[in-house]
C-alpha positions, 0 to 999 in steps of 0.5 A: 500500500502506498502512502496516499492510500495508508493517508486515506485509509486512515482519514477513513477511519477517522470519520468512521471513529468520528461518526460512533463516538457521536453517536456514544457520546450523546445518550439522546441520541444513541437512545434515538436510535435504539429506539427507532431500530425497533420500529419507525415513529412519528414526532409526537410519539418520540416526545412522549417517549423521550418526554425528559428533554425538551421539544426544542432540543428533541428536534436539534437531535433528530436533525443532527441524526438526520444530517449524519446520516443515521436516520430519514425523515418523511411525511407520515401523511398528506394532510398533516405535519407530522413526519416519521422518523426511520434508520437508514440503511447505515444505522440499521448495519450498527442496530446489533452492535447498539442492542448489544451496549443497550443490553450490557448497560441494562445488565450492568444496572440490574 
């Protein structure tokens, strides 16, 4: 392997460091999605799931996740504002690895 390639593998790397470490490191946000792994929600029934933070800072969450590329938002219906949040192809390829740290850590608390 040359050196531009070792320079980009490791970039590489990086990112994909970068990207879990965000995740890990904001519980919101990995509850999000551990959430969403088990099935697709709308706004409203996120809010009340996650009724301990507020909308405002529910809504900064969904779309920084959205913005990374973990999770998609579409209309739920024509008629209403309401979306519905999913995992994309990409957070769903990490669900086994966020179940996992979601049963150690309740294991760890019991």
């Amino acid at each position: 392997m040359d050196s531009n390639q070792e320079k980009i593998r490791s970039l590489q790397q990086q990112i994909m460091f970068n990207r879990t470490w965000d995740l890990l490191s904001h519980r919101w946000k990995f509850y999000i999605v551990w959430l969403l792994g088990k099935k697709s929600l709308r706004f409203g029934e996120l809010r009340r799931i996650c009724s301990a933070i507020s909308r405002v800072t529910l809504t900064e969450y969904l779309r920084e996740l959205e913005r990374e590329g973990f999770i998609s938002r579409t209309a739920a219906d024509r008629n209403t504002l309401s979306s519905l949040y999913s995992l994309t192809g990409m957070a769903r390829d990490a669900q086994p690895a966020v179940n996992a740290l979601m049963a150690w850590g309740q294991k760890e608390e019991n």
